[in-house]
MARKOLKOL-827219 format. One record per residue: residue number from 0; residue in three letters; chain; x, y, z of N, C-alpha, C in turn. Coordinates in steps of 0.05 Angstrom, whole numbers, padded with zeros to 5 digits. Example, Ala and Ser with C-alpha at 12.3 -4.5 7.8 and 13.67 -1.06 7.14 Angstrom:
BEGIN
PT  num  residu  chaine  nc1  nc2  nc3  cac1  cac2  cac3  cc1  cc2  cc3
PT  0  Ala  A  00264  -00114  00156  00246  -00090  00156  00264  -00066  00156
PT  1  Ser  A  00257  -00045  00142  00273  -00021  00143  00258  00001  00157
END
This chain:
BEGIN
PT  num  residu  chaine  nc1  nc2  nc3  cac1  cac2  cac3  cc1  cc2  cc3
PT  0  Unk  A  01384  02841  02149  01385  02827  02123  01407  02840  02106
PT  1  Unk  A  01421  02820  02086  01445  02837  02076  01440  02840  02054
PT  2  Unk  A  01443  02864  02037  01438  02866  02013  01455  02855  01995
PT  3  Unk  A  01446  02855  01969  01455  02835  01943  01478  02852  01938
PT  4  Unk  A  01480  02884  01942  01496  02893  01936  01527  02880  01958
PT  5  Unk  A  01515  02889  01978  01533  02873  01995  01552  02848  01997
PT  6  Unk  A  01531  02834  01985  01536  02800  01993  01568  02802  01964
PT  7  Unk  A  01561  02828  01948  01583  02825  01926  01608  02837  01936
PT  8  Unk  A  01604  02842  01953  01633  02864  01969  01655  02841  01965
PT  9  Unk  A  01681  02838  01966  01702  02828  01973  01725  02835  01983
PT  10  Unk  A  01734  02821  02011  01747  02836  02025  01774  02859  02012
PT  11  Unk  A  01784  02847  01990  01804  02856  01984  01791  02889  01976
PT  12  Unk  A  01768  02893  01973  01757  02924  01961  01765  02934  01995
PT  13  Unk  A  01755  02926  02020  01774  02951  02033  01798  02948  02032
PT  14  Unk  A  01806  02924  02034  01840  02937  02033  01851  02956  02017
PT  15  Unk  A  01840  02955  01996  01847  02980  01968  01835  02994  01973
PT  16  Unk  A  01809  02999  02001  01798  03034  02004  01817  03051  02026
PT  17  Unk  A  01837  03022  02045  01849  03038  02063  01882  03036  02048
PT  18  Unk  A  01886  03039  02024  01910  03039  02020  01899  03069  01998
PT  19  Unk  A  01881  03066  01989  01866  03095  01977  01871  03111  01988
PT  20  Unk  A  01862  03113  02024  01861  03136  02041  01889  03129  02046
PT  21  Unk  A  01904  03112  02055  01932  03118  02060  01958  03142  02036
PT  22  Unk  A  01946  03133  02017  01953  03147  01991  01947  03175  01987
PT  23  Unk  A  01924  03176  01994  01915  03200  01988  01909  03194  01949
PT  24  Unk  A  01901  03177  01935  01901  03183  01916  01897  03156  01898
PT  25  Unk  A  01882  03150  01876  01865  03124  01868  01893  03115  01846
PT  26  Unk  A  01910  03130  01830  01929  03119  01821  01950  03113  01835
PT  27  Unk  A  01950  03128  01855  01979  03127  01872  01974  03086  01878
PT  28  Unk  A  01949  03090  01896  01939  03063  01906  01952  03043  01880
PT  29  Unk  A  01935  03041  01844  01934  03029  01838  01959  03024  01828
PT  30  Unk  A  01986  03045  01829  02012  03036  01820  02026  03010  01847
PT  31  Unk  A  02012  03022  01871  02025  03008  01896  02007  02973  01901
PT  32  Unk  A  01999  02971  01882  01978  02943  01879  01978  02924  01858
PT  33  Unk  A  01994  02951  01837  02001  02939  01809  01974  02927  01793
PT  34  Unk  A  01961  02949  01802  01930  02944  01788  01926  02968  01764
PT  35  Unk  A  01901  02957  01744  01899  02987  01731  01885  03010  01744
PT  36  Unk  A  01879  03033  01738  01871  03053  01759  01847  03043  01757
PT  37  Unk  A  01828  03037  01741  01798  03032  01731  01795  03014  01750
PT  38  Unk  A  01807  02998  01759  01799  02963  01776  01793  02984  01804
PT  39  Unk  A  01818  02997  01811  01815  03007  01836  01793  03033  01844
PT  40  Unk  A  01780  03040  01816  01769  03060  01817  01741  03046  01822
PT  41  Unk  A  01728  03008  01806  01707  03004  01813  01701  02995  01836
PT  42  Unk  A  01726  02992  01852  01725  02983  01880  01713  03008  01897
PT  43  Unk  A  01727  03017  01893  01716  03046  01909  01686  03043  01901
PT  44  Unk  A  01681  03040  01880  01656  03050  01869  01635  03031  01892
PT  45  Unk  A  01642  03007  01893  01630  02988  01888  01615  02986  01927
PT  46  Unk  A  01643  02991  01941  01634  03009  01970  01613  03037  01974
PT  47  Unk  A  01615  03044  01952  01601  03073  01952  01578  03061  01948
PT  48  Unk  A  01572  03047  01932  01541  03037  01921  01537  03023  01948
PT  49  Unk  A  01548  03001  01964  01538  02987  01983  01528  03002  02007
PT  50  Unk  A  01545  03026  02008  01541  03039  02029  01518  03063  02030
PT  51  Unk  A  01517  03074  01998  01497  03100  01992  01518  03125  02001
PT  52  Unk  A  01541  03128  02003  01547  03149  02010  01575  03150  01988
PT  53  Unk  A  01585  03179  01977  01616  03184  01975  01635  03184  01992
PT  54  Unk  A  01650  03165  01982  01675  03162  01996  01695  03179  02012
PT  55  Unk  A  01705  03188  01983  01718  03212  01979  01719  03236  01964
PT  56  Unk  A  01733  03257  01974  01735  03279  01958  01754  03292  01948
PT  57  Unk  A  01753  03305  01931  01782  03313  01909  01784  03345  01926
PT  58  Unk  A  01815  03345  01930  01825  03366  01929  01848  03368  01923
PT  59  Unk  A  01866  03392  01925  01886  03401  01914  01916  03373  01910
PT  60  Unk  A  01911  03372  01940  01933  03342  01947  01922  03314  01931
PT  61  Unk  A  01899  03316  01928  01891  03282  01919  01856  03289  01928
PT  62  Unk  A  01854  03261  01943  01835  03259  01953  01829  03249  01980
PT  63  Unk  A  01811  03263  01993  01814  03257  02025  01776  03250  02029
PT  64  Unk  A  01782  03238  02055  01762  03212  02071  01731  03247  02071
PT  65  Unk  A  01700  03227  02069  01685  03243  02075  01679  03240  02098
PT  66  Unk  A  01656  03255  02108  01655  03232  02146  01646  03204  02133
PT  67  Unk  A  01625  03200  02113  01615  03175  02117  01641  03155  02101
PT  68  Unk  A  01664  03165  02099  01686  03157  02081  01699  03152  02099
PT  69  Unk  A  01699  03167  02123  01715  03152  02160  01703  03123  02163
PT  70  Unk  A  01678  03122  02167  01662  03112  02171  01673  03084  02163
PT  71  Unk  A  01663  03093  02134  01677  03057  02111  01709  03054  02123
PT  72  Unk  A  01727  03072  02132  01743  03062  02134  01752  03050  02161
PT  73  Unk  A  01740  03056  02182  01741  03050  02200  01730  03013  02210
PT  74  Unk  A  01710  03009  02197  01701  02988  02180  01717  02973  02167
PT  75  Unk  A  01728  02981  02149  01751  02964  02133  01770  02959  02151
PT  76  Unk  A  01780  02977  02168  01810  02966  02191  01796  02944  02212
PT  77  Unk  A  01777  02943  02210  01767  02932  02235  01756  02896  02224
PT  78  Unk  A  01750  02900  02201  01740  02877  02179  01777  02848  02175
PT  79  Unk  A  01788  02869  02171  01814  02860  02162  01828  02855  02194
PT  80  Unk  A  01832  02870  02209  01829  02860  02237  01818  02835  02249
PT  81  Unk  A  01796  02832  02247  01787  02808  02248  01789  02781  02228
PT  82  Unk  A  01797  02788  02203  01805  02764  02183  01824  02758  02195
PT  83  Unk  A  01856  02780  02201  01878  02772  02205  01881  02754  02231
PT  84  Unk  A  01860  02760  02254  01864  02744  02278  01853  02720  02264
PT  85  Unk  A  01832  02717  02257  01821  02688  02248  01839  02674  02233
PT  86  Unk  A  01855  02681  02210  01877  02667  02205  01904  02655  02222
PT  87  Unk  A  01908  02673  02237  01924  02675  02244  01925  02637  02270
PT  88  Unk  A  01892  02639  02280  01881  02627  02297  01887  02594  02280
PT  89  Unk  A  01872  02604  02259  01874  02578  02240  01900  02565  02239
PT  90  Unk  A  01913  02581  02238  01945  02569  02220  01952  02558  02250
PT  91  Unk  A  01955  02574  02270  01963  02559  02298  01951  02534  02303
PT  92  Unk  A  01919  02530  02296  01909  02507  02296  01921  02484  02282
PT  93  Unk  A  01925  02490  02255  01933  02480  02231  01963  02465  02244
PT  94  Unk  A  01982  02477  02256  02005  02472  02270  02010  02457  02290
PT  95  Unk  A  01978  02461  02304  01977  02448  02325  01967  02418  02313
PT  96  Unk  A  01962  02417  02298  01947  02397  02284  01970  02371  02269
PT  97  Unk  A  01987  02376  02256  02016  02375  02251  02032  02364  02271
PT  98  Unk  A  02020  02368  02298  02041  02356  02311  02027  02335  02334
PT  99  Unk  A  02002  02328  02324  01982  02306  02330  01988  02277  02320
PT  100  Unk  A  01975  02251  02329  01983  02229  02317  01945  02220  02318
PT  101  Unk  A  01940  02206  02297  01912  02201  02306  01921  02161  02304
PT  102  Unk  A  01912  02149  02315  01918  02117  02308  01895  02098  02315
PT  103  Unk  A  01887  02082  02291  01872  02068  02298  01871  02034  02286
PT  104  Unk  A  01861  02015  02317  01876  01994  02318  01849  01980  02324
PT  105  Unk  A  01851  01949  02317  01836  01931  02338  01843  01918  02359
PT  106  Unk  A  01831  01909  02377  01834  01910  02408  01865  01900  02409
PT  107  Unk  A  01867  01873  02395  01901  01860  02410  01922  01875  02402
PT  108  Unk  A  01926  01889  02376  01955  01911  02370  01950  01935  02381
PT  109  Unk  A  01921  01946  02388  01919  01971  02397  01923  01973  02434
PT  110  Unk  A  01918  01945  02448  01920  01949  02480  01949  01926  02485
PT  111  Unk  A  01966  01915  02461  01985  01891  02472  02009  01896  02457
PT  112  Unk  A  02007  01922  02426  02029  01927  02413  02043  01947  02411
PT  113  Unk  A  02021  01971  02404  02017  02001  02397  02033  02013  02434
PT  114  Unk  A  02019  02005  02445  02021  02020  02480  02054  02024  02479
PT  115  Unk  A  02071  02000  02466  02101  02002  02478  02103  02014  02460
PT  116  Unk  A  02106  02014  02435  02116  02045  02410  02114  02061  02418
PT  117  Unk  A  02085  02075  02436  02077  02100  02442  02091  02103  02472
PT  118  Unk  A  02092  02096  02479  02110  02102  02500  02135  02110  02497
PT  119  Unk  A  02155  02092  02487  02174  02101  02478  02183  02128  02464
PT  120  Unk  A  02162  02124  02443  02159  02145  02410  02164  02180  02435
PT  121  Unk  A  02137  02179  02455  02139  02204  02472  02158  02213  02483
PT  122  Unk  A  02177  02195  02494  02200  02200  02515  02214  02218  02491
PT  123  Unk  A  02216  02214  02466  02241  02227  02447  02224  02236  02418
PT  124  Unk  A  02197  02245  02426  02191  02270  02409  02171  02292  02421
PT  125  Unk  A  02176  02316  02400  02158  02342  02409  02121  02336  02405
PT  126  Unk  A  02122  02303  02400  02089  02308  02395  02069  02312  02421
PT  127  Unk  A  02057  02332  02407  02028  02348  02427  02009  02327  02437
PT  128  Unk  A  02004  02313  02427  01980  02297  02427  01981  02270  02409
PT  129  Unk  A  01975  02252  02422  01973  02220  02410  01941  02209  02420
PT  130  Unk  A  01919  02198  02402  01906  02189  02406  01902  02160  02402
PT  131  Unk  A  01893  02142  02405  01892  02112  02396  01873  02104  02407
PT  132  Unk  A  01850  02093  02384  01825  02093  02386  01829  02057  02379
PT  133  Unk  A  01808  02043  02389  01798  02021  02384  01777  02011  02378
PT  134  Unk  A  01773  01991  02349  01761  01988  02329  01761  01964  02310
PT  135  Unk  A  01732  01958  02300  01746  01934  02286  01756  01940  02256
PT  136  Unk  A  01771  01930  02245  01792  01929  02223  01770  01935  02201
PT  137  Unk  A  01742  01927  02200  01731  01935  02171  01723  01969  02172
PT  138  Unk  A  01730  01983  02189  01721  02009  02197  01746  02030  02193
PT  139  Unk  A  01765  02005  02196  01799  02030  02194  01801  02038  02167
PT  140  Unk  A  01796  02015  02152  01798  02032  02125  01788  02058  02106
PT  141  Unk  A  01767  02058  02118  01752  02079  02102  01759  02104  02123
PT  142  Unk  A  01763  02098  02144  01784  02128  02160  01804  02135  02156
PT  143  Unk  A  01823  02113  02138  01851  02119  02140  01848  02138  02104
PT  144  Unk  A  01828  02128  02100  01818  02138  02069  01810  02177  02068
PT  145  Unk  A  01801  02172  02096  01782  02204  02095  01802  02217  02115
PT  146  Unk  A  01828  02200  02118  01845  02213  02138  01847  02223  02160
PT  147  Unk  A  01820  02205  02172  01816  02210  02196  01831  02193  02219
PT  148  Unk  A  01846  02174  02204  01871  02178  02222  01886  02169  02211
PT  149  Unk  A  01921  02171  02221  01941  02173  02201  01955  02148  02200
PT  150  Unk  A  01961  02131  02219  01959  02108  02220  01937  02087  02228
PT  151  Unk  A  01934  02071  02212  01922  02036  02224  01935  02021  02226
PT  152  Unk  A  01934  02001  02241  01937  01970  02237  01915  01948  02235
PT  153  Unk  A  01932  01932  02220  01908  01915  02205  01924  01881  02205
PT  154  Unk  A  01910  01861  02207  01928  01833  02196  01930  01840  02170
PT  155  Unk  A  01943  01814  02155  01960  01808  02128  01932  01804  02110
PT  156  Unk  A  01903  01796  02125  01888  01795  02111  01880  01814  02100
PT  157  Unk  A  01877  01831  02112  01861  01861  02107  01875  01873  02088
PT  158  Unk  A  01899  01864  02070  01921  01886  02064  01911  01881  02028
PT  159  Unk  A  01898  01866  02035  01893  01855  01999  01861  01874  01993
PT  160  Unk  A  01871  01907  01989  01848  01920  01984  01866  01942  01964
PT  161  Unk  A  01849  01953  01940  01862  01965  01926  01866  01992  01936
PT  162  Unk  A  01860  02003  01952  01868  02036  01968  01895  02024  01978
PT  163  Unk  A  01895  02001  01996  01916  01996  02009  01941  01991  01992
PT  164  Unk  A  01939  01974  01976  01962  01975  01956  01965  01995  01939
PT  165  Unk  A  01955  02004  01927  01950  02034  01910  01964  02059  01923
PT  166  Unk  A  01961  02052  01947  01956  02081  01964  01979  02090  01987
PT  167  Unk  A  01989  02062  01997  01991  02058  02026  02020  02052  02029
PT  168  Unk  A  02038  02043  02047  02056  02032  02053  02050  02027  02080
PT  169  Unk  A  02061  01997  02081  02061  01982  02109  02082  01973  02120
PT  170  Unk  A  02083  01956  02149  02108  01940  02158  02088  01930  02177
PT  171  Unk  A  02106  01909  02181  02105  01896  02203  02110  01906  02233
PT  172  Unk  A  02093  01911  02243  02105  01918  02277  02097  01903  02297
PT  173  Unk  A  02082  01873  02295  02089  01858  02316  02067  01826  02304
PT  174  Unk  A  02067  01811  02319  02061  01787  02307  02045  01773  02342
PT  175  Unk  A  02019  01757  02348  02017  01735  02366  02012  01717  02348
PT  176  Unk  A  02006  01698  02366  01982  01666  02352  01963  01663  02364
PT  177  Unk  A  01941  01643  02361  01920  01632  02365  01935  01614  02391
PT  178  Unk  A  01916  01616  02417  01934  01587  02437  01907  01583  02449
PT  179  Unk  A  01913  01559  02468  01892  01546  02482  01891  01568  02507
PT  180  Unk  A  01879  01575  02533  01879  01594  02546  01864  01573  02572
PT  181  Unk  A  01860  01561  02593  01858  01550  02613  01862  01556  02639
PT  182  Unk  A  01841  01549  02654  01849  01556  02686  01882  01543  02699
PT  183  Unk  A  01898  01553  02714  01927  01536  02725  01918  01510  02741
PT  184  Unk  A  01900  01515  02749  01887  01487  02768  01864  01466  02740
PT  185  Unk  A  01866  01481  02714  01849  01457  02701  01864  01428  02698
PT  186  Unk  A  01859  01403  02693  01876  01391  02687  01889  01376  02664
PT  187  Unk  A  01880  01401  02640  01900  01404  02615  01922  01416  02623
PT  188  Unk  A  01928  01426  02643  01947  01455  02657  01967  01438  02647
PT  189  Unk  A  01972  01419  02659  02001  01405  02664  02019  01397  02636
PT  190  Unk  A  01999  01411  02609  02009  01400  02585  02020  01417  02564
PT  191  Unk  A  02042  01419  02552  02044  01443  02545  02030  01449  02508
PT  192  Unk  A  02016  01418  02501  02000  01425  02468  01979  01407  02474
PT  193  Unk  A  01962  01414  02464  01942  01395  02461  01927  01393  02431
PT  194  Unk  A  01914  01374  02422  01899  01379  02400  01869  01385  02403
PT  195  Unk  A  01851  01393  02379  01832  01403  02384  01812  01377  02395
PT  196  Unk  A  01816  01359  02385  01806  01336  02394  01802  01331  02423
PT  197  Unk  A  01831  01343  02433  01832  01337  02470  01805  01362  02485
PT  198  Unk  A  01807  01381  02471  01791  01395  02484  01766  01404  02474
PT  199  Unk  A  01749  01396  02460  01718  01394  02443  01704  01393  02467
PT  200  Unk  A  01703  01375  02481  01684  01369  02495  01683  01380  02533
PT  201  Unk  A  01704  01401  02527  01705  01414  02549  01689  01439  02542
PT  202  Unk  A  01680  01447  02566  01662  01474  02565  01676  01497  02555
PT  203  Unk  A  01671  01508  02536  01676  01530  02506  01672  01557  02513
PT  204  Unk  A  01689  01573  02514  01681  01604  02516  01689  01611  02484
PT  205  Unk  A  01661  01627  02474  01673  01632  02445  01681  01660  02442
PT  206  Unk  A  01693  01675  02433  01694  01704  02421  01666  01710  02409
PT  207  Unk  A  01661  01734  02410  01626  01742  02406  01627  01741  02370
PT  208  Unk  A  01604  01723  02363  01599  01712  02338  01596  01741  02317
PT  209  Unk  A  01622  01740  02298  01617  01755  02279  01637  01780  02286
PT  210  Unk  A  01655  01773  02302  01679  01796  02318  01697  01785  02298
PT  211  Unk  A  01718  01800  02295  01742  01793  02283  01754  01768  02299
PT  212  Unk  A  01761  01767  02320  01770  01751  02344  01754  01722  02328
PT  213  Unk  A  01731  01723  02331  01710  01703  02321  01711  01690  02291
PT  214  Unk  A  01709  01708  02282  01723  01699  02247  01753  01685  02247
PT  215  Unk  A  01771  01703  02259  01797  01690  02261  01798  01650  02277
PT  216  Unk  A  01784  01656  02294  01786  01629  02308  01766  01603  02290
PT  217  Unk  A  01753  01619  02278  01732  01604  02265  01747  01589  02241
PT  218  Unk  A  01764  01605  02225  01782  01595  02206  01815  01586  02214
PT  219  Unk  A  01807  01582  02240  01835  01574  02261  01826  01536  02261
PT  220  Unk  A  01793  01534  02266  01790  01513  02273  01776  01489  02251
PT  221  Unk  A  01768  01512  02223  01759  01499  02200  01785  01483  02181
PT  222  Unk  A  01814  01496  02197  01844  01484  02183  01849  01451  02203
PT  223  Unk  A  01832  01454  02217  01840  01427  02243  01812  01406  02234
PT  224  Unk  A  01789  01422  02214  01778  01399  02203  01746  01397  02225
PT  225  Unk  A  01748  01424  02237  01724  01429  02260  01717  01453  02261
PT  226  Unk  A  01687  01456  02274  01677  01484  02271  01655  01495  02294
PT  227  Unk  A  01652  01515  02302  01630  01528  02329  01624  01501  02336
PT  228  Unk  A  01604  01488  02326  01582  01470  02333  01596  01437  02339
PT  229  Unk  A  01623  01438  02339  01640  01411  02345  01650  01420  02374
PT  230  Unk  A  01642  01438  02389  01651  01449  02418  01629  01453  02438
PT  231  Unk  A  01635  01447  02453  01609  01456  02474  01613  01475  02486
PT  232  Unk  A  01596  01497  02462  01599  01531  02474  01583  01538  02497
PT  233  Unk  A  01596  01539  02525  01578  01550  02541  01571  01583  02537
PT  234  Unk  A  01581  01601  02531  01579  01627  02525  01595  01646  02509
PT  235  Unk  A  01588  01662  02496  01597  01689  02471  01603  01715  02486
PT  236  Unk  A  01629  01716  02488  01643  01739  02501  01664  01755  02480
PT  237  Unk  A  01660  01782  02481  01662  01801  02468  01694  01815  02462
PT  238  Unk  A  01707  01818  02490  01741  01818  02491  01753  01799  02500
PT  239  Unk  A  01773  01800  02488  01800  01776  02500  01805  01787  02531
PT  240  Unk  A  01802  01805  02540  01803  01812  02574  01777  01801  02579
PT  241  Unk  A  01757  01794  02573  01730  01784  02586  01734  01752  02578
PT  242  Unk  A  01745  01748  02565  01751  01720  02559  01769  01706  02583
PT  243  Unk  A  01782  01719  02578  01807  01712  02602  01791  01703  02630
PT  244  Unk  A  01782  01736  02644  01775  01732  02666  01747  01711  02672
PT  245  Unk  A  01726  01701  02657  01721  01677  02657  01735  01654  02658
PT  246  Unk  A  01761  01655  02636  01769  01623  02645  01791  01626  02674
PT  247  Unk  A  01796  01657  02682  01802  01653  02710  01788  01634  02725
PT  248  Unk  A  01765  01644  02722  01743  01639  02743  01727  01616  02740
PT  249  Unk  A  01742  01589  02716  01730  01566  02712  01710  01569  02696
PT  250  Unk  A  01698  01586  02690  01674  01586  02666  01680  01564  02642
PT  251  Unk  A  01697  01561  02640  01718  01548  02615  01739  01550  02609
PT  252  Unk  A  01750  01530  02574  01774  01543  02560  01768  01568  02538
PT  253  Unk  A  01790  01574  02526  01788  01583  02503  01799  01582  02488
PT  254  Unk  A  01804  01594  02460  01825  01593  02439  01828  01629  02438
PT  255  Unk  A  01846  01641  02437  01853  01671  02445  01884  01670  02427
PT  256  Unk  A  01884  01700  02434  01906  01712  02419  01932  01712  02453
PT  257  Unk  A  01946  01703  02434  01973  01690  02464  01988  01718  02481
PT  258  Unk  A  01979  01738  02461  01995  01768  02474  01980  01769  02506
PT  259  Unk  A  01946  01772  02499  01930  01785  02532  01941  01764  02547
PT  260  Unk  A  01946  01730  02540  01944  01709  02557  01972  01714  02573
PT  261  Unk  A  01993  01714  02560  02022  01716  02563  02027  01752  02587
PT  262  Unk  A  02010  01759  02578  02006  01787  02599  01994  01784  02619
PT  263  Unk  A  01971  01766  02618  01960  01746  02641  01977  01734  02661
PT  264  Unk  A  01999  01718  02645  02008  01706  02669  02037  01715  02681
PT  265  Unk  A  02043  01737  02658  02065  01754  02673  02056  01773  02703
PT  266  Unk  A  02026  01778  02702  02019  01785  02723  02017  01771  02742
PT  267  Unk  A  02013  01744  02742  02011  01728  02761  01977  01715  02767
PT  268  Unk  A  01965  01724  02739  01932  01708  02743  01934  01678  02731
PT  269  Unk  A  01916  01663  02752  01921  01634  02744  01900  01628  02717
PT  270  Unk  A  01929  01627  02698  01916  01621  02674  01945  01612  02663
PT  271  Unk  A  01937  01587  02649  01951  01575  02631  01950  01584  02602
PT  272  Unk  A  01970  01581  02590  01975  01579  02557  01975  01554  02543
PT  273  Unk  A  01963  01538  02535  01980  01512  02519  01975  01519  02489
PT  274  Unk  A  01999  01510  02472  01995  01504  02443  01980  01486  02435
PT  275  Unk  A  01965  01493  02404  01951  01470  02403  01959  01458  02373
PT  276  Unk  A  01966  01436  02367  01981  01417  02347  01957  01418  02325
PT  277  Unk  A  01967  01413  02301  01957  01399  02274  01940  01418  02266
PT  278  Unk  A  01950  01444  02267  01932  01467  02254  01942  01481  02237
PT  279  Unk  A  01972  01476  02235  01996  01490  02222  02003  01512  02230
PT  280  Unk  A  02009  01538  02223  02019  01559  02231  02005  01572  02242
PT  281  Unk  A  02002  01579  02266  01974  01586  02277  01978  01632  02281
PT  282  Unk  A  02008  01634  02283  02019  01662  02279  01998  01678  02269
PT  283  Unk  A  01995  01707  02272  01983  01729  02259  02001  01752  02268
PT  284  Unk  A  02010  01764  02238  02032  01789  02240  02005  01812  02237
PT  285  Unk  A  02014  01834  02249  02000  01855  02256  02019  01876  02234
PT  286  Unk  A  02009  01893  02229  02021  01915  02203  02012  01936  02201
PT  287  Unk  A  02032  01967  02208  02021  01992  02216  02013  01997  02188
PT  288  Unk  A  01992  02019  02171  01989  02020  02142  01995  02046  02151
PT  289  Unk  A  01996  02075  02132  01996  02101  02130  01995  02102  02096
PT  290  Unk  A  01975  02125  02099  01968  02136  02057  02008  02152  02062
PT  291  Unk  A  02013  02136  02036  02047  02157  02027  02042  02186  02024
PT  292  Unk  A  02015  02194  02014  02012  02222  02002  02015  02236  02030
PT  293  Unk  A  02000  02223  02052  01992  02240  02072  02015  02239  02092
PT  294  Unk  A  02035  02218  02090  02069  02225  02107  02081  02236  02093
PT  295  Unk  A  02080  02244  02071  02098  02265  02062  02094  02296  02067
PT  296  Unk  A  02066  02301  02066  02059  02326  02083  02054  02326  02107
PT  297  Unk  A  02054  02307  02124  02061  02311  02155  02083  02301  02161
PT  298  Unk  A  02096  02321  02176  02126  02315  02185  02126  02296  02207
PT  299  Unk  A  02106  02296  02232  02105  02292  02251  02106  02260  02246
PT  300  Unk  A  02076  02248  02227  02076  02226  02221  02096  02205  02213
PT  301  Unk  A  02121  02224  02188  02134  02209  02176  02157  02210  02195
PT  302  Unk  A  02159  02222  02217  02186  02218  02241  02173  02193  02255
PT  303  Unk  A  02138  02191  02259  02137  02166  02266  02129  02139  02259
PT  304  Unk  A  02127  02146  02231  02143  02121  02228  02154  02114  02223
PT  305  Unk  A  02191  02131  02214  02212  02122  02221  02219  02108  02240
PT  306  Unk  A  02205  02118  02272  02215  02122  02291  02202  02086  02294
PT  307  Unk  A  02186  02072  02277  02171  02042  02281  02186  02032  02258
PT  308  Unk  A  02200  02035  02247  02224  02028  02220  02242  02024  02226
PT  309  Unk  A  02258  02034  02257  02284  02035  02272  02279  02019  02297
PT  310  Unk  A  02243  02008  02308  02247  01988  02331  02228  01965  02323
PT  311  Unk  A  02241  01950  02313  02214  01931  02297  02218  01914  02313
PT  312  Unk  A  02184  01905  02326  02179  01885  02342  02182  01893  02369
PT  313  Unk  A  02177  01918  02381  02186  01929  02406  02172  01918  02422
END
């Protein structure tokens, strides 16, 4: 149990008991501290009381260590020894920390936009560590807030929040659309737009009700004058990669974001793309955010996103 006297100790009283015994002497100390002698004298004091023993003793030269005055001091080198590694540990941490990227995205800019920046960004910098977490967009904000990570991306919708404008600076770093998504053997395949009208009454894969994906398409299809219940939803699937590989596999169509589909068929999976007419601009620009306060004190951050200021649209 530690005593009250104790718990009042502060480290800096040994350092001024082993610059005491280095001195040989309580003014010498307090000229070399630029303290008054009295401050350095209740320090001393203040170890003597915690410990029950005298420190030191006066003789001719000054004053020199008692045994239980080794004791305290031996204690004190060993106290300050251990602060200095623990700092020392810290600050390396602290450094190591500095040259981290934390990023957080939702599924289509974080697995179809972010991957080519970061790739690149590595080949031509010293950063230690890049993480990129996936998430939905009402969750990035209040992290990018508590700085738990240094960039987000977000659509144009999300940007109309007062932290974000108050707080933030953005850009643009990449853009898909809304498209029709079809098996190569369906026989819309052969068309390259269709309207929503042509395809209602085909069997419906929806995005899982209440997903961003879901909201977006929902107000994709309330601009065409239709909504969920004007489609024949055979089932609610959760990613645009699980979307996909059903309408591989004939389950149905969909309405999807054109980046996974377009990566789809650069691989060579039979799946079609078609546009779909009379919806108007169907585009969604994607937009890295970062707090200004917090790239100005990280160096690492504000090289990257220079380094997304110098390849826009990679």
């Amino acid at each position: 149990m530690i005593s009250k006297i104790m718990k009042n100790l502060k480290l800096e009283y040994f350092e001024t008991f082993i610059l005491v015994s280095n001195k040989k002497g309580i003014l010498e100390a307090a000229k070399e501290l630029n303290l008054a002698q009295s401050t350095v004298s209740m320090r001393i004091a203040a170890l003597e009381e915690a410990y029950g023993v005298k420190a030191f003793k006066r003789t001719q030269k000054g004053v020199e260590l008692t045994e239980g005055g080794k004791i305290i001091l031996e204690t004190a080198k060993s106290l300050l020894d251990i602060y200095n590694d623990s700092l020392q540990k810290v600050n390396r941490m602290h450094d190591d920390q500095l040259q981290e990227l934390h990023i957080g995205a939702p599924v289509v800019p974080g697995l179809y936009i972010l991957p080519n920046y970061l790739e690149k960004y590595r080949d031509n910098a010293s950063v230690k560590k890049i993480e990129l977490k996936i998430e939905e967009m009402k969750s990035l904000i209040e992290k990018l807030k508590k700085d738990e990570y240094d960039i987000i991306c977000l659509t144009k919708a999300k940007l109309n929040n007062d932290f974000i404008k108050q707080k933030c600076k953005k850009m643009v770093i990449g853009q898909d659309e809304l498209v029709l998504a079809v098996p190569s053997d369906h026989e819309l395949s052969d068309r390259s737009r269709v309207s929503l009208e042509d395809i209602r009454h085909y069997p419906f894969l929806s995005p899982q009700p209440y997903s961003e994906l879901y909201m977006d398409v929902g107000r994709f299809l309330e601009r065409g004058g239709y909504d969920y219940s004007d489609f024949n939803v055979v089932a609610h699937l959760d990613w645009p990669g699980t979307i996909l590989t059903a309408i591989e596999n004939g389950l149905g169509i969909g309405i999807i974001c054109s980046l996974p589909v377009e990566k789809a068929m650069r691989e060579g999976r039979k799946i079609k793309l078609l546009k779909i007419s009379g919806v108007g601009d169907t585009t969604r620009k994607f937009y890295a955010v970062c707090n200004r306060g917090l790239c100005k004190r990280s160096p690492i951050l504000k090289d990257f996103w220079d380094f997304l200021r110098s390849k826009p649209n990679t």
